[in-house]
C-alpha positions in Angstrom: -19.4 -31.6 -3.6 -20.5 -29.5 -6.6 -22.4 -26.1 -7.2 -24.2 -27.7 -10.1 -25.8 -30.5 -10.5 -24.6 -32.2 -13.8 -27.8 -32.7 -16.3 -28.7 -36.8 -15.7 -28.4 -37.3 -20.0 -25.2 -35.8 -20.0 -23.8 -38.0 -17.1 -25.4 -41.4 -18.8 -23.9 -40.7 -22.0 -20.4 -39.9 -20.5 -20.2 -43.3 -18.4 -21.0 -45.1 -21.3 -18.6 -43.6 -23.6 -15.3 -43.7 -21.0 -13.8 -46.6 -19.4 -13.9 -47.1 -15.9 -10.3 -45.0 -13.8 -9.4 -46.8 -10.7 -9.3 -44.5 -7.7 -5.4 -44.8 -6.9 -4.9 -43.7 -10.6 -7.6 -40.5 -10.2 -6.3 -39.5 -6.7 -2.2 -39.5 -8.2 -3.2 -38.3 -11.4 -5.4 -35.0 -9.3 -2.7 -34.7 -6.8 -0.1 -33.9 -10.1 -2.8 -31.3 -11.7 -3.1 -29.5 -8.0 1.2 -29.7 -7.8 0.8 -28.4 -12.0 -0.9 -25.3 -11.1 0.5 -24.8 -7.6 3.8 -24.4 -9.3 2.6 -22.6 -12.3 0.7 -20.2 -10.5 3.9 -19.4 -7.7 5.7 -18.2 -11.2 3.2 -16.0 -12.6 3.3 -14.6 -9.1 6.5 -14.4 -9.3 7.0 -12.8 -12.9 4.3 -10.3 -12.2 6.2 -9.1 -8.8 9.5 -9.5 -11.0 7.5 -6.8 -13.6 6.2 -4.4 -10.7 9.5 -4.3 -9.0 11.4 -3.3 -12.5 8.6 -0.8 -13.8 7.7 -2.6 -16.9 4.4 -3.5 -15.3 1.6 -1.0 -17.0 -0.8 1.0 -15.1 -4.2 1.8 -16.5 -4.3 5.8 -15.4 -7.0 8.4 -16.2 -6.8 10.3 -19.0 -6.4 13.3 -17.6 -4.0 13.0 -14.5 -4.5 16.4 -13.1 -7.7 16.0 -11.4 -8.3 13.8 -8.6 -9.5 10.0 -7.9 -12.6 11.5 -6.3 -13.3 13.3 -9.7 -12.3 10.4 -11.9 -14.2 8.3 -9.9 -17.4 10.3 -10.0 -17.2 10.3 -13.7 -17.0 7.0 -14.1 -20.3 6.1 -12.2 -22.1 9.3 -14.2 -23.1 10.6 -10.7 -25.2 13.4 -10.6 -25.1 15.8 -7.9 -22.0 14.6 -5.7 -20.4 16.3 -3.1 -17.0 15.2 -2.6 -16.0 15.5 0.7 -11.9 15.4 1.0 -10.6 14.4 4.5 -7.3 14.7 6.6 -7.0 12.4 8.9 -10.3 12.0 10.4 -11.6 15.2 10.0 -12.9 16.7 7.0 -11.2 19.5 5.4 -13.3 20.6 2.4 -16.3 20.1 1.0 -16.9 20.5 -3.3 -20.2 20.0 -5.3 -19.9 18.3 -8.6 -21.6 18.6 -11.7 -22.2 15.7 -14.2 -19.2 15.6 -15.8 -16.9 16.5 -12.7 -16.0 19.9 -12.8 -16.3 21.9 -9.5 -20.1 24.0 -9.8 -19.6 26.0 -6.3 -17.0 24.8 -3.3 -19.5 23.9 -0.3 -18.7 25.4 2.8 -15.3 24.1 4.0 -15.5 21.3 6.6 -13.3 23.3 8.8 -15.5 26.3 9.5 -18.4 23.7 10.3 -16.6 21.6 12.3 -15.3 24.9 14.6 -19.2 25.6 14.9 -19.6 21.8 16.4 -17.3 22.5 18.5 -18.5 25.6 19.9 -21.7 24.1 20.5 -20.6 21.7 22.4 -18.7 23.3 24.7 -21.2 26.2 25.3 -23.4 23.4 26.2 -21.3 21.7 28.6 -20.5 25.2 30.5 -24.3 26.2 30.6 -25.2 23.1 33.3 -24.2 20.3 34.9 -23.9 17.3 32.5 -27.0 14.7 32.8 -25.2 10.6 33.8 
């Protein structure tokens, strides 16, 4: 089964121009490629996990490391108008607006103080009646 169809010219001139492979021959001779690159790939696996382990393995980092993956990542995408949200957990803890190039305009209001007025809704609500099933 293929993904693309091979152009009909390009298949007629290639059967005339090769001689014909008996199948025993193309199964043994794809069964060695497949045990080729099985074993070449299990050692570039290998020396790449051999590199990691040792620290010799280079890591592409921002250019400046002080700010945060949020930040870097924003600028990347040349977002405009993000609010980056930082979370503990699975609450939010604060809440920061972003200009275009990343730099903090005016912290939104933290995530804590909003998340202590949810919460005081909600139980004001359930002591004012009887809950509805």
């Amino acid at each position: 089964m293929t993904f693309f169809r091979m152009p009909r010219f390009l298949r007629r001139f290639v059967r005339r121009r090769t001689k014909y492979i008996p199948e025993e021959d193309a199964l043994s001779t794809k069964r060695n490629l497949s045990l080729a690159y099985a074993f070449i790939a299990w050692n570039v696996f290998g020396y790449i996990a051999y590199l990691g382990m040792t620290g010799r393995l280079k890591r592409t980092r921002p250019e400046d490391e002080s700010i945060s993956k949020g930040r870097y990542f924003a600028r990347l995408l040349n977002a405009k108008n993000v609010t980056l949200i930082r979370v503990e957990g699975l609450t939010p803890v604060s809440r920061v607006l972003l200009d275009d190039e990343g730099n903090a305009v005016v912290p939104a209001s933290n995530a804590e103080e909003e998340s202590e007025n949810r919460t005081e809704e909600v139980t004001e609500e359930d002591t004012s009646g009887e809950a509805e099933l």
